[in-house]
Gaussian input, Z-matrix of N, CA and C with variables (Angstrom, degrees):
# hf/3-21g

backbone

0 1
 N
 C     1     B1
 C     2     B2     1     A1
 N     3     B3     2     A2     1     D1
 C     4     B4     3     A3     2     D2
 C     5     B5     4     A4     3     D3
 N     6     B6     5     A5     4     D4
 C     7     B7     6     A6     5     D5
 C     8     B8     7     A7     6     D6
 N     9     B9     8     A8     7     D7
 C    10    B10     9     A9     8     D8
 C    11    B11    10    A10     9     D9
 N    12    B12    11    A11    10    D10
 C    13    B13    12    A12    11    D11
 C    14    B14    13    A13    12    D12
 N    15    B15    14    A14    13    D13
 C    16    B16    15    A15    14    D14
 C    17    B17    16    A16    15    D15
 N    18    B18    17    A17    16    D16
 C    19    B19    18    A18    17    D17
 C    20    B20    19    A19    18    D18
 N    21    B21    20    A20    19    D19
 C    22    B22    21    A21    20    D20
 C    23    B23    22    A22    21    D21
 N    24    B24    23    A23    22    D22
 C    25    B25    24    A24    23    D23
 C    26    B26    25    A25    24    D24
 N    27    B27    26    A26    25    D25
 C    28    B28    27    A27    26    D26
 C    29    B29    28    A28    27    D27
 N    30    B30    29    A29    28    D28
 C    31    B31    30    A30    29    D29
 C    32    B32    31    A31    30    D30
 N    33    B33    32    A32    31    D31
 C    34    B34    33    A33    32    D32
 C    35    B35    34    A34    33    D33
 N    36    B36    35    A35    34    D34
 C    37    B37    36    A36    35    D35
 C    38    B38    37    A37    36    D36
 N    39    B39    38    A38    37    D37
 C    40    B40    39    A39    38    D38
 C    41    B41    40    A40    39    D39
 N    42    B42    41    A41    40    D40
 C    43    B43    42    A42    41    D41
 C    44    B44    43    A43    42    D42
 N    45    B45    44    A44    43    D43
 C    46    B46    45    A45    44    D44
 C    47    B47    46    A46    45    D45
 N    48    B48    47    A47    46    D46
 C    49    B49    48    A48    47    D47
 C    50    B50    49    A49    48    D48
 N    51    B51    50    A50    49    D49
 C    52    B52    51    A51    50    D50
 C    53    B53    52    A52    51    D51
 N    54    B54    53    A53    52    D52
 C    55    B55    54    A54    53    D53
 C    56    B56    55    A55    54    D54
 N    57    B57    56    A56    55    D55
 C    58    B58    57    A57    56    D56
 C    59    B59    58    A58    57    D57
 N    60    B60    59    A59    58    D58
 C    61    B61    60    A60    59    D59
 C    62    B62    61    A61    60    D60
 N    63    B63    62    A62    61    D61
 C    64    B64    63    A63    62    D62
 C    65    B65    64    A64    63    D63
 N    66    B66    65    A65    64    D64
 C    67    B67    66    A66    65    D65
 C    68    B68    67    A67    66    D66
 N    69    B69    68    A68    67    D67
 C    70    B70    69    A69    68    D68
 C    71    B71    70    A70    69    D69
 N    72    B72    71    A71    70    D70
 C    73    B73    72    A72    71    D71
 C    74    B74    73    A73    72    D72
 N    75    B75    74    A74    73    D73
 C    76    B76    75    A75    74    D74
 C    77    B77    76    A76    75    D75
 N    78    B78    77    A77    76    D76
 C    79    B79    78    A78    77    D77
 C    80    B80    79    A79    78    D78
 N    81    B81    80    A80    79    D79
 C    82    B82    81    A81    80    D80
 C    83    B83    82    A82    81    D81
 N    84    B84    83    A83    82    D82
 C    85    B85    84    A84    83    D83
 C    86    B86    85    A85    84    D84
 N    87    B87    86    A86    85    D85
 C    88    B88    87    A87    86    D86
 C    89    B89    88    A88    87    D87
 N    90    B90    89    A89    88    D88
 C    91    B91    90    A90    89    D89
 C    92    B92    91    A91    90    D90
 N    93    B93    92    A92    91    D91
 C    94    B94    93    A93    92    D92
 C    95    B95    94    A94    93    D93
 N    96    B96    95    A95    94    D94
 C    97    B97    96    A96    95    D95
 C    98    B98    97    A97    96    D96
 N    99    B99    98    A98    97    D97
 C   100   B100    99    A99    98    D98
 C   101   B101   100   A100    99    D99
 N   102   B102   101   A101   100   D100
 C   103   B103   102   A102   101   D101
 C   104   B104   103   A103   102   D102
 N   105   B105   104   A104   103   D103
 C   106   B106   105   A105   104   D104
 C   107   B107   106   A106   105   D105
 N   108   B108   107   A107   106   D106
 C   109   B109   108   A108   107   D107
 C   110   B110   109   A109   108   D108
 N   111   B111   110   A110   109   D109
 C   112   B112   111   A111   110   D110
 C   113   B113   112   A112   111   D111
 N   114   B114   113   A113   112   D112
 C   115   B115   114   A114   113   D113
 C   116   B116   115   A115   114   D114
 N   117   B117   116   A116   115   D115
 C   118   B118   117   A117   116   D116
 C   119   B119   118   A118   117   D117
 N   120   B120   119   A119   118   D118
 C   121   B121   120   A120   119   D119
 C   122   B122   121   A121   120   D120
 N   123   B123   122   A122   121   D121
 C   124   B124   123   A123   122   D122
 C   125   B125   124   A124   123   D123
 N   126   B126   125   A125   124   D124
 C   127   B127   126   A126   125   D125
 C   128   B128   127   A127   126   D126
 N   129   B129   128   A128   127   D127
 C   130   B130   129   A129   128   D128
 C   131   B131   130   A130   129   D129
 N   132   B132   131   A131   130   D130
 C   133   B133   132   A132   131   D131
 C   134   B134   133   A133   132   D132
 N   135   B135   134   A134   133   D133
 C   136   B136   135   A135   134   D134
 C   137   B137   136   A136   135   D135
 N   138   B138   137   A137   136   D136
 C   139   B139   138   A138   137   D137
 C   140   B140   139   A139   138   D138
 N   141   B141   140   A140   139   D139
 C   142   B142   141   A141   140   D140
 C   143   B143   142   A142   141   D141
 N   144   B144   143   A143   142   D142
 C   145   B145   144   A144   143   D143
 C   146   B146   145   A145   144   D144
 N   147   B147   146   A146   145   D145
 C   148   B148   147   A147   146   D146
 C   149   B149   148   A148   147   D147
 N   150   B150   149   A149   148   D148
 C   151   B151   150   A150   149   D149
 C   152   B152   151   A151   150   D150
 N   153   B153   152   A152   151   D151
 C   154   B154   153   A153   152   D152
 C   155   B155   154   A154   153   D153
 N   156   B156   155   A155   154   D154
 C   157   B157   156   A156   155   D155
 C   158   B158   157   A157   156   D156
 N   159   B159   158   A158   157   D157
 C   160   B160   159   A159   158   D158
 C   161   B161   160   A160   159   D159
 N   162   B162   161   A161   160   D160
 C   163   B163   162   A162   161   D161
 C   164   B164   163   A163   162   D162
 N   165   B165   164   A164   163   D163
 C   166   B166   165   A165   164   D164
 C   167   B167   166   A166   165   D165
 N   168   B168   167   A167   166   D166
 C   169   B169   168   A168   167   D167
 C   170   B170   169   A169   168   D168
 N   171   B171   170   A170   169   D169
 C   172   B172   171   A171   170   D170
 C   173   B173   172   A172   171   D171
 N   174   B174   173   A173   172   D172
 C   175   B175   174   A174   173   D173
 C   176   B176   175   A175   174   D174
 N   177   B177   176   A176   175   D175
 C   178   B178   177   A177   176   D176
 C   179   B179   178   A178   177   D177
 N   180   B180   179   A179   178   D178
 C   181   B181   180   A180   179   D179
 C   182   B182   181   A181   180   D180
 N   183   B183   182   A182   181   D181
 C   184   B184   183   A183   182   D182
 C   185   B185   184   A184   183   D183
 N   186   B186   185   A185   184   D184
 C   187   B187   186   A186   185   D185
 C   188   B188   187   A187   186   D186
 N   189   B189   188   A188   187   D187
 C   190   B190   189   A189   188   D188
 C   191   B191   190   A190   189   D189
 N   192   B192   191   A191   190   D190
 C   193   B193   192   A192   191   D191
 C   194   B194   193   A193   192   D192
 N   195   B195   194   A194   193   D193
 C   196   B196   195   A195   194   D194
 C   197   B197   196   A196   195   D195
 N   198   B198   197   A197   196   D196
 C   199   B199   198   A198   197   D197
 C   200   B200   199   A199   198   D198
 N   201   B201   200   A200   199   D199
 C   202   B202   201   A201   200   D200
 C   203   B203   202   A202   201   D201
 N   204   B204   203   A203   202   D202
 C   205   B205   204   A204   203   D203
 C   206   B206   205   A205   204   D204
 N   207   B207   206   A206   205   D205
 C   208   B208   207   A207   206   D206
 C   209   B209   208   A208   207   D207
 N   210   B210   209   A209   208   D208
 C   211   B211   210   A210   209   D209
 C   212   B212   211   A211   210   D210
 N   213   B213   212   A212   211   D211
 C   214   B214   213   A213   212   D212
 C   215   B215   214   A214   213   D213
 N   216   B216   215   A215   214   D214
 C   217   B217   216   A216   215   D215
 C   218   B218   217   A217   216   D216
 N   219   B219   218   A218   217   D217
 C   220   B220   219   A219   218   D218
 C   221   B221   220   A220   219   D219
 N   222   B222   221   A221   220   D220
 C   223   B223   222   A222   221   D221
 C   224   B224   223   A223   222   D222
 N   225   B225   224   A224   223   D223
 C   226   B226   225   A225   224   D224
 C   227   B227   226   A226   225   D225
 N   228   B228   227   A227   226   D226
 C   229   B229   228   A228   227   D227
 C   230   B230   229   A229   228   D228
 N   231   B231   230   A230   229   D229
 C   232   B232   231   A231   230   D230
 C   233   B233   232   A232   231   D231
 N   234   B234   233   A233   232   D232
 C   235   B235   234   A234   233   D233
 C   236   B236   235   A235   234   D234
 N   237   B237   236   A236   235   D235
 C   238   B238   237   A237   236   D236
 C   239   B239   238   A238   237   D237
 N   240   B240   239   A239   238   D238
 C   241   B241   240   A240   239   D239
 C   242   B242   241   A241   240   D240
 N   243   B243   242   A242   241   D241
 C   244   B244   243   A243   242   D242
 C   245   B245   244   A244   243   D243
 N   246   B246   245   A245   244   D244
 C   247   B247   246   A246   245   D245
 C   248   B248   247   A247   246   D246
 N   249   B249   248   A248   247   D247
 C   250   B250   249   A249   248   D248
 C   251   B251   250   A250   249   D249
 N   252   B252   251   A251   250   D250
 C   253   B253   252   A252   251   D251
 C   254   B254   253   A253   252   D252
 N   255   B255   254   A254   253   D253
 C   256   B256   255   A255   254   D254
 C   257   B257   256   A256   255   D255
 N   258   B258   257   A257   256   D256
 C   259   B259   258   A258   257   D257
 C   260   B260   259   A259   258   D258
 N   261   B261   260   A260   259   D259
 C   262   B262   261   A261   260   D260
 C   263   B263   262   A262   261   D261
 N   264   B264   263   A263   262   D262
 C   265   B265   264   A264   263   D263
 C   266   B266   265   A265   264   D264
 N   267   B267   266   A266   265   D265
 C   268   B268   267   A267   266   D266
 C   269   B269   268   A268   267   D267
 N   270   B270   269   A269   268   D268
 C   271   B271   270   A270   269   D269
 C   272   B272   271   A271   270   D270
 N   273   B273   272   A272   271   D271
 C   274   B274   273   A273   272   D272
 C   275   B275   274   A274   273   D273
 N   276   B276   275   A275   274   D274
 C   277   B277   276   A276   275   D275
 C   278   B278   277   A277   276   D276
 N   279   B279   278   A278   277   D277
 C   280   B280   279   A279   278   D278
 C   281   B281   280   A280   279   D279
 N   282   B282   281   A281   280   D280
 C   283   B283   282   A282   281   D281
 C   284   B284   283   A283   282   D282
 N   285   B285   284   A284   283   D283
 C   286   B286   285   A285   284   D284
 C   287   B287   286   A286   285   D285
 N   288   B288   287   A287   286   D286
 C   289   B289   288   A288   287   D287
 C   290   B290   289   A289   288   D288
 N   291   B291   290   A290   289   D289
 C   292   B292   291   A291   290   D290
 C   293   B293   292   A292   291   D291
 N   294   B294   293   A293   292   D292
 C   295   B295   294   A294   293   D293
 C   296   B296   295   A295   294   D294
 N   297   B297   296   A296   295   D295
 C   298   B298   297   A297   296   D296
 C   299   B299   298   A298   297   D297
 N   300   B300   299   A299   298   D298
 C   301   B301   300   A300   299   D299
 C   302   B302   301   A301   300   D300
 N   303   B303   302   A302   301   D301
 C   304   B304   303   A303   302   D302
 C   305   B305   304   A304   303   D303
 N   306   B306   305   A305   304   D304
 C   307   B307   306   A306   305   D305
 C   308   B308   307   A307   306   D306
 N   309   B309   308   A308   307   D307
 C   310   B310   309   A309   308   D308
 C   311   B311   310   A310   309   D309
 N   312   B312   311   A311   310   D310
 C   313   B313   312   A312   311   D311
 C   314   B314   313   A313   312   D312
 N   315   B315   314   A314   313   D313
 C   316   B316   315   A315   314   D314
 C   317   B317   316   A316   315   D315
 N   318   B318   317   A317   316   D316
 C   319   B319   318   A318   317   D317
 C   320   B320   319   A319   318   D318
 N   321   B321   320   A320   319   D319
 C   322   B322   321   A321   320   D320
 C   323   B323   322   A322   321   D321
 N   324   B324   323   A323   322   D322
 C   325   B325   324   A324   323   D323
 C   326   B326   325   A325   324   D324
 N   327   B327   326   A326   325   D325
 C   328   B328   327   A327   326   D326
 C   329   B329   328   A328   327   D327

   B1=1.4421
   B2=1.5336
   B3=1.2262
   B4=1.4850
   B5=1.4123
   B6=1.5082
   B7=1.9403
   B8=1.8108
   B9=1.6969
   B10=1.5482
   B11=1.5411
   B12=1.3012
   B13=1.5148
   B14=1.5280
   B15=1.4797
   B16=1.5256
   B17=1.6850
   B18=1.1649
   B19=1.3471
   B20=1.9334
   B21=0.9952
   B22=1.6581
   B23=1.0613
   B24=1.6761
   B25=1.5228
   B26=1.2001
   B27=1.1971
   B28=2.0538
   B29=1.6756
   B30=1.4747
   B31=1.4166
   B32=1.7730
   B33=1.4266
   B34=1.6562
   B35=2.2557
   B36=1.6515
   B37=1.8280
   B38=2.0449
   B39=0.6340
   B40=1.5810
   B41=1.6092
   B42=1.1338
   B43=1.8654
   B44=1.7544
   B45=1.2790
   B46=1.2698
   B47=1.4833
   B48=1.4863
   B49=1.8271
   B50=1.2938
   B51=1.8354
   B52=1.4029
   B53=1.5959
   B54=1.6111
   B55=1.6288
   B56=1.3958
   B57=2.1288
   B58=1.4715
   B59=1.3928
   B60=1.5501
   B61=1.2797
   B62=1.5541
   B63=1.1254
   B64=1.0830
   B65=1.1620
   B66=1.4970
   B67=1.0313
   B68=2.1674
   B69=1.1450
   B70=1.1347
   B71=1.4385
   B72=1.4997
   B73=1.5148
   B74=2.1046
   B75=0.8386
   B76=1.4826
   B77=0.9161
   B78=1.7707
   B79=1.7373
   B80=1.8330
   B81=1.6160
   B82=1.2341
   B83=1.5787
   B84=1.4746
   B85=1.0286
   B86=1.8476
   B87=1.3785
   B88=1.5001
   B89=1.4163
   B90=1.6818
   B91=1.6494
   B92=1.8046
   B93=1.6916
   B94=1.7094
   B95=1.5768
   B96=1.4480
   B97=1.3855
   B98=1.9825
   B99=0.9198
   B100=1.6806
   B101=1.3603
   B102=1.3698
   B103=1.6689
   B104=1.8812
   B105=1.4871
   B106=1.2878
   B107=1.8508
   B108=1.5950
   B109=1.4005
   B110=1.8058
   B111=1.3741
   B112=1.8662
   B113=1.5945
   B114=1.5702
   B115=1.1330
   B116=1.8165
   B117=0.9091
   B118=1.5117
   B119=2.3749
   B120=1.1728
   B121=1.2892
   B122=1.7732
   B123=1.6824
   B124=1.8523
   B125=1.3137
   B126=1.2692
   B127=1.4694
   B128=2.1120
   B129=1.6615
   B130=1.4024
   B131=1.5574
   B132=1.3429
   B133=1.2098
   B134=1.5684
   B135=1.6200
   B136=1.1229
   B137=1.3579
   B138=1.3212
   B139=1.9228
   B140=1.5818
   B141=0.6632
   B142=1.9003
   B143=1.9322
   B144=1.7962
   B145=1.2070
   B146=1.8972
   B147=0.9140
   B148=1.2574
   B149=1.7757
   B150=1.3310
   B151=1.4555
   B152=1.3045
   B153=1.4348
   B154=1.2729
   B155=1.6293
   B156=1.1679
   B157=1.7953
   B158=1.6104
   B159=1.3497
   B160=1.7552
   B161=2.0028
   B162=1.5751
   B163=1.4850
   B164=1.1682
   B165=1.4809
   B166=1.3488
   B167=1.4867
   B168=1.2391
   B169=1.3180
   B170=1.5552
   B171=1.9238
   B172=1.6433
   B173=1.4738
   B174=0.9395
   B175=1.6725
   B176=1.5521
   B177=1.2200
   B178=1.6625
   B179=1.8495
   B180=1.3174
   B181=1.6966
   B182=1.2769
   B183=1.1490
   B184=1.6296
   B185=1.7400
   B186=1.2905
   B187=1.8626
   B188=1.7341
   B189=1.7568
   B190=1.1113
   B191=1.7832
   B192=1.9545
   B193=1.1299
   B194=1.8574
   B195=1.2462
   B196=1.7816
   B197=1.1470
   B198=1.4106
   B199=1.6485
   B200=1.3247
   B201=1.3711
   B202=1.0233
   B203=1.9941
   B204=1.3474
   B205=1.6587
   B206=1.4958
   B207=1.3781
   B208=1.5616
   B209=1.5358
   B210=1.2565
   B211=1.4637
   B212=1.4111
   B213=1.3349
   B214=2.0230
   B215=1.9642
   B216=1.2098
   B217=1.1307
   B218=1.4434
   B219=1.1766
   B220=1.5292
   B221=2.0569
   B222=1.1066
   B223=1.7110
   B224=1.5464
   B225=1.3269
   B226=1.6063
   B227=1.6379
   B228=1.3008
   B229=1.6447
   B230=1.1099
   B231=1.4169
   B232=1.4628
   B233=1.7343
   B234=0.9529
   B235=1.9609
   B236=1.4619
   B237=1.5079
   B238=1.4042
   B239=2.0446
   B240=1.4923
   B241=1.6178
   B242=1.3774
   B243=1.7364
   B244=1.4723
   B245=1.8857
   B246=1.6010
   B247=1.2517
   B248=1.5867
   B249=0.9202
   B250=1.6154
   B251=1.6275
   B252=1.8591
   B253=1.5330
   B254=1.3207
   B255=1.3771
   B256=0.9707
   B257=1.7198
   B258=1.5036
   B259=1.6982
   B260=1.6145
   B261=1.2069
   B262=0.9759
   B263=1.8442
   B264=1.5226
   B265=1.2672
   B266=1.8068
   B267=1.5715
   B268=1.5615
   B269=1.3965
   B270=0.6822
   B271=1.7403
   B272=1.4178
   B273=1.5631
   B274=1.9428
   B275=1.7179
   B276=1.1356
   B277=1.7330
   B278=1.2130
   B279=1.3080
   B280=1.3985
   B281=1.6710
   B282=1.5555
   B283=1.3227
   B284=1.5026
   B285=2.2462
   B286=1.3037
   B287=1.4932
   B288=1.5433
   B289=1.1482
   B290=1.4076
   B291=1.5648
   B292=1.3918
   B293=1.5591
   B294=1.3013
   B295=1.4940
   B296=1.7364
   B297=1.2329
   B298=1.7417
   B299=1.2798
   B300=1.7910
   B301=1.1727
   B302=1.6947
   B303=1.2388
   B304=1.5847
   B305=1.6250
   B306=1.0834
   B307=1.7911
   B308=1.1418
   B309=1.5115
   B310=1.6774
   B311=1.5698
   B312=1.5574
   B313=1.6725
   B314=1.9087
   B315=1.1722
   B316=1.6732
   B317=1.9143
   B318=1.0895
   B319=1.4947
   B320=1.8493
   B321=1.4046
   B322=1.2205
   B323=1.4852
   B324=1.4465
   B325=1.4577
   B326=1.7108
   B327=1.3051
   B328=1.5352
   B329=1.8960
   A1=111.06
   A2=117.37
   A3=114.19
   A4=109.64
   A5=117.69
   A6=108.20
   A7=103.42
   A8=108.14
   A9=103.41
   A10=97.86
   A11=115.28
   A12=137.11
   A13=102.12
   A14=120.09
   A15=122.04
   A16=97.79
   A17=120.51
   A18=135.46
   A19=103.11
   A20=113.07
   A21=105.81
   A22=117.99
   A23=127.24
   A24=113.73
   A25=123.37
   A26=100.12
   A27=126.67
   A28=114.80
   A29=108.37
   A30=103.47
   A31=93.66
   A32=119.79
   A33=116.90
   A34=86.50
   A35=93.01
   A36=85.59
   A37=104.65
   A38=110.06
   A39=124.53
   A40=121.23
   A41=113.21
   A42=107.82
   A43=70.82
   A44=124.96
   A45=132.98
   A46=93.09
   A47=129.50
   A48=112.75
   A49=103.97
   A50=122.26
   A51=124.09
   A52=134.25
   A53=109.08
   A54=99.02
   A55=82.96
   A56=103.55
   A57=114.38
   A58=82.13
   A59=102.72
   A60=128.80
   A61=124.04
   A62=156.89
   A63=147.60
   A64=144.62
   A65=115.55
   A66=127.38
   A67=91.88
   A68=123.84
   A69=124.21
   A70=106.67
   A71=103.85
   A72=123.01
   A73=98.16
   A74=119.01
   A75=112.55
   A76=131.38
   A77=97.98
   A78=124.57
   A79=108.48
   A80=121.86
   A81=95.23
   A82=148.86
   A83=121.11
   A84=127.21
   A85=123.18
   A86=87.12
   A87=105.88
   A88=114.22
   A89=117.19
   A90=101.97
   A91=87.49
   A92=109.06
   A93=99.15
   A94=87.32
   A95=128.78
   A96=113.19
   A97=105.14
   A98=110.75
   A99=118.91
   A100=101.59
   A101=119.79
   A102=128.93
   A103=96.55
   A104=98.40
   A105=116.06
   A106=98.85
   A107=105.06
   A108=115.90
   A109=93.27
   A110=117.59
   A111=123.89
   A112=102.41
   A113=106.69
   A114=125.31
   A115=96.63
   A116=132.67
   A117=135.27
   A118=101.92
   A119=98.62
   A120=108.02
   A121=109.17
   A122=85.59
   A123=95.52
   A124=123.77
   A125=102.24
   A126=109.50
   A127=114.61
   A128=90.14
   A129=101.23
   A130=106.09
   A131=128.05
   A132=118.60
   A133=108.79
   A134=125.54
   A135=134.01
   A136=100.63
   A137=118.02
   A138=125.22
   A139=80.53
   A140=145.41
   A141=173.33
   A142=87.64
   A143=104.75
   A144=105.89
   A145=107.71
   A146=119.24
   A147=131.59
   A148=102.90
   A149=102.63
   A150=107.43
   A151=113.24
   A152=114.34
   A153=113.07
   A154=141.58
   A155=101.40
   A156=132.87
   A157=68.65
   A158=97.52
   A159=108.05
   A160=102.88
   A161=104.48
   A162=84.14
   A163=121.28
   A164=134.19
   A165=145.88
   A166=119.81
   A167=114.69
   A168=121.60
   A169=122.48
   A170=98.89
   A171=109.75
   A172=99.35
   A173=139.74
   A174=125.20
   A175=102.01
   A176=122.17
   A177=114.28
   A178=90.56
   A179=128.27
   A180=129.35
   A181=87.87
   A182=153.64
   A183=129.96
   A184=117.97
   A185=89.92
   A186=94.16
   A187=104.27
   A188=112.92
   A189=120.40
   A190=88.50
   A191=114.60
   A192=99.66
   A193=112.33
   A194=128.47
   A195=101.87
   A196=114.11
   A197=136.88
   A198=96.42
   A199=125.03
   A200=122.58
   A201=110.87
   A202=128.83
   A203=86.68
   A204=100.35
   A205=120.05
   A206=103.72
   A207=115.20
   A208=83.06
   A209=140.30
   A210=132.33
   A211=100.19
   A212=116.44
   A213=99.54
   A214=72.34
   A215=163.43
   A216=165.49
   A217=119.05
   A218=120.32
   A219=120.67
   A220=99.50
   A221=97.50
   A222=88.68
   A223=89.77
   A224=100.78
   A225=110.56
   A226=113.46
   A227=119.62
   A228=131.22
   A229=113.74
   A230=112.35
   A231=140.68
   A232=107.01
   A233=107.05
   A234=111.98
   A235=102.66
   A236=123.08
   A237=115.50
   A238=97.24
   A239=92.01
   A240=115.39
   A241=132.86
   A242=93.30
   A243=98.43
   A244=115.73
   A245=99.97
   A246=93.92
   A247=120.88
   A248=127.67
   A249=144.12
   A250=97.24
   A251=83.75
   A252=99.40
   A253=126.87
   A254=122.92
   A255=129.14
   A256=121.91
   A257=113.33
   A258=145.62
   A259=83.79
   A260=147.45
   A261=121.14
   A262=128.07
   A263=107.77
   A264=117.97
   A265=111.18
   A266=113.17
   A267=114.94
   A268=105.32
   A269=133.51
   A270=161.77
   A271=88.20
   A272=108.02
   A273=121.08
   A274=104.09
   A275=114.13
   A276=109.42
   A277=125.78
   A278=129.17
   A279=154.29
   A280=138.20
   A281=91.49
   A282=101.16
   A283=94.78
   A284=96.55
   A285=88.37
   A286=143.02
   A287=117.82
   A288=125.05
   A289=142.03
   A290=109.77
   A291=108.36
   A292=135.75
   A293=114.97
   A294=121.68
   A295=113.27
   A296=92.69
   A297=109.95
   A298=103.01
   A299=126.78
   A300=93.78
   A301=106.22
   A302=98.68
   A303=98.91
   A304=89.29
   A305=129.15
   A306=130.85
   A307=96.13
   A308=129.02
   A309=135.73
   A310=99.75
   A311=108.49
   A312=95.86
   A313=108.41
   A314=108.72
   A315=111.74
   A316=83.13
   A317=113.08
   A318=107.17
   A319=102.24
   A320=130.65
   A321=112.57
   A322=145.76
   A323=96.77
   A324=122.86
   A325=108.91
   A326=104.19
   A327=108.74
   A328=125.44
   D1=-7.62
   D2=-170.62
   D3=-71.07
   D4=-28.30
   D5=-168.56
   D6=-75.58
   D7=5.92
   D8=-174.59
   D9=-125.28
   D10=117.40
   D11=171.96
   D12=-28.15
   D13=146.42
   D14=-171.12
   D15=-134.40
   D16=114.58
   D17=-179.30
   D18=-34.45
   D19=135.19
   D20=166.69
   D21=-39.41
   D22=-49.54
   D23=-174.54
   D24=-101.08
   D25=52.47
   D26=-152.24
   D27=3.64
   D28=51.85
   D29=-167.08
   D30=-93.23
   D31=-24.93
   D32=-161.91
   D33=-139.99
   D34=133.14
   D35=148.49
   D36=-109.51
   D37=-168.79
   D38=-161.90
   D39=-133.83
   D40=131.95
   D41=-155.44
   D42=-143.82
   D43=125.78
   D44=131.88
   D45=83.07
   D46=13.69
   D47=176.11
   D48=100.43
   D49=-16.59
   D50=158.52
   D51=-91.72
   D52=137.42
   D53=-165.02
   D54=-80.03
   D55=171.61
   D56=178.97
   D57=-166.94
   D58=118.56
   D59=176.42
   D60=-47.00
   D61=111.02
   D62=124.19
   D63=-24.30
   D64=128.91
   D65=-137.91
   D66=-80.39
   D67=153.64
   D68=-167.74
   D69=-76.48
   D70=130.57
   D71=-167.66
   D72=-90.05
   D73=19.87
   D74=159.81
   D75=-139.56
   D76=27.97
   D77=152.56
   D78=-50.52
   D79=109.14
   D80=150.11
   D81=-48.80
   D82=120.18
   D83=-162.75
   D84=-9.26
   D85=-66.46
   D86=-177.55
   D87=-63.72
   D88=-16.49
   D89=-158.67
   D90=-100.70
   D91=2.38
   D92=-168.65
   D93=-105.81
   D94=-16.81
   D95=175.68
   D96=-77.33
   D97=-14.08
   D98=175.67
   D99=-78.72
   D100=-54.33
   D101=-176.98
   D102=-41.65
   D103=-63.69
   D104=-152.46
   D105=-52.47
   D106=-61.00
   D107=-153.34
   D108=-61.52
   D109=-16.36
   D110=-175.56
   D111=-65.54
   D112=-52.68
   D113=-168.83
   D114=-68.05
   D115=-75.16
   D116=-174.04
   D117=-36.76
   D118=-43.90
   D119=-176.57
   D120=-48.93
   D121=-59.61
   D122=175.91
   D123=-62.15
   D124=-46.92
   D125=157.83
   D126=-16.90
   D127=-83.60
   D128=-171.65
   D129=-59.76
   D130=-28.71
   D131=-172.04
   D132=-76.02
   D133=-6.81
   D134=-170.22
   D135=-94.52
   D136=-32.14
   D137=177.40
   D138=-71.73
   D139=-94.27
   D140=-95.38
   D141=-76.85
   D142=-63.00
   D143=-170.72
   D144=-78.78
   D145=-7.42
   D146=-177.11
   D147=-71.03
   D148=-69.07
   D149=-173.73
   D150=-54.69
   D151=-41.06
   D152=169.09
   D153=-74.49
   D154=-4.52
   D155=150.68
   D156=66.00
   D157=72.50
   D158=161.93
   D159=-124.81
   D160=92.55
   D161=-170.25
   D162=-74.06
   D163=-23.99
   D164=165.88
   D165=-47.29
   D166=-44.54
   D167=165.49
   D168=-52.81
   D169=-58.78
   D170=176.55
   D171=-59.07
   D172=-51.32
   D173=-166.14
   D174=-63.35
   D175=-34.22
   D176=-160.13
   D177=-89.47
   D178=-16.66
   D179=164.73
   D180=-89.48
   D181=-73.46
   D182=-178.97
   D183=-17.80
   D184=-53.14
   D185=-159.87
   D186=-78.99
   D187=-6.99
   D188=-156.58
   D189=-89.14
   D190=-55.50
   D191=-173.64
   D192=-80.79
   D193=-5.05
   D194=152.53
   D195=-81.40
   D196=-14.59
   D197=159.85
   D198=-74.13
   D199=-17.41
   D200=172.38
   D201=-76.02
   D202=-25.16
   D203=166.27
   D204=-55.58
   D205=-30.75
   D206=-161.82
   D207=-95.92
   D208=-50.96
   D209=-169.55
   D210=-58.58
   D211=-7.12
   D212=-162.15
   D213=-110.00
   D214=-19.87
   D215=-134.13
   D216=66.73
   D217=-0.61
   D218=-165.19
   D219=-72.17
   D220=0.21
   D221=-175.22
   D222=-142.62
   D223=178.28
   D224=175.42
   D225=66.94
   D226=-155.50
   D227=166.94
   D228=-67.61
   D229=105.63
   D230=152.46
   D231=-4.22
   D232=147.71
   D233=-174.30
   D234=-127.51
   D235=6.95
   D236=162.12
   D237=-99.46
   D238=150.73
   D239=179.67
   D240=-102.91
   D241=21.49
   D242=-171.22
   D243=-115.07
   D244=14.54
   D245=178.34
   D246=106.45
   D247=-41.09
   D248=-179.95
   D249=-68.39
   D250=117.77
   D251=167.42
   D252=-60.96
   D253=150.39
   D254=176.01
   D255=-79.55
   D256=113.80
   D257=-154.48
   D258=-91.69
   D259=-9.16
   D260=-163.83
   D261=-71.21
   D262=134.97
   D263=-171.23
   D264=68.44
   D265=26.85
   D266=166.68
   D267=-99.56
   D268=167.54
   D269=-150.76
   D270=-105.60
   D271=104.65
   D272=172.75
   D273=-45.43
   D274=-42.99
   D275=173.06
   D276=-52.89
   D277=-31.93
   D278=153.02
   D279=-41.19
   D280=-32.00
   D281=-168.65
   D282=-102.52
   D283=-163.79
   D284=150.94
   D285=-97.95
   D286=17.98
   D287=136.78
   D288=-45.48
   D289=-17.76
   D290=171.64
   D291=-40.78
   D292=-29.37
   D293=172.84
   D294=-64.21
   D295=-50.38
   D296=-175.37
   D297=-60.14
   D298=-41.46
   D299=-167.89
   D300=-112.86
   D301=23.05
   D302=174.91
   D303=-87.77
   D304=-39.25
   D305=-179.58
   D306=-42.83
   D307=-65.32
   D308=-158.28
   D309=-34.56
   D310=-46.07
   D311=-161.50
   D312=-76.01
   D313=-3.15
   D314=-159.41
   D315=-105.89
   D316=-21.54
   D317=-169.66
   D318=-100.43
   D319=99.36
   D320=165.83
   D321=-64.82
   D322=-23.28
   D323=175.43
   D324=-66.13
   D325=-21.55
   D326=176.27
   D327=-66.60

């Protein structure tokens, strides 16, 4: 995740001018390396059923990696408690990140 900018309050990193939620940082260690390795699984089973123009399969590896997205927080209800809507997949210019990441381009070290 490091070559993609990470919002200050590490709630979103940013691919192309779009925020993308992060996965919730008060996952115990072990239960987000389980989340993770579920998610990587569905993943491949979604290439796997894809190539094989098996659509029943790809939808049931579809539905496999958002639950697992939503178990890590990256989907569903937000896992911060302070109120702030969820930006996910808006345009960093848009929000109230816009300052921060209009800086990124004036800052190279960033």
């Amino acid at each position: 995740m490091a070559k993609h900018p990470v919002t200050p309050d590490g709630r979103y990193f940013v691919v192309r001018g779009r925020l993308w939620r992060m996965a919730n940082p008060n996952l115990p260690d072990q239960e987000r390396q389980t989340l993770v390795k579920q998610l990587m699984s569905a993943r491949r089973a979604v290439r796997a059923a894809h190539a094989a123009a098996d659509e029943a399969a790809e939808a049931d590896a579809r539905a496999a990696v958002d639950q697992a997205k939503r178990a890590l927080g990256e989907r569903g209800p937000v896992w911060w408690t302070d109120g702030a809507p969820d930006l996910n997949r808006h345009m960093a210019r848009n929000t109230v990140y816009a300052a921060w990441f209009a800086a990124l381009d004036r800052d190279p070290g960033s």
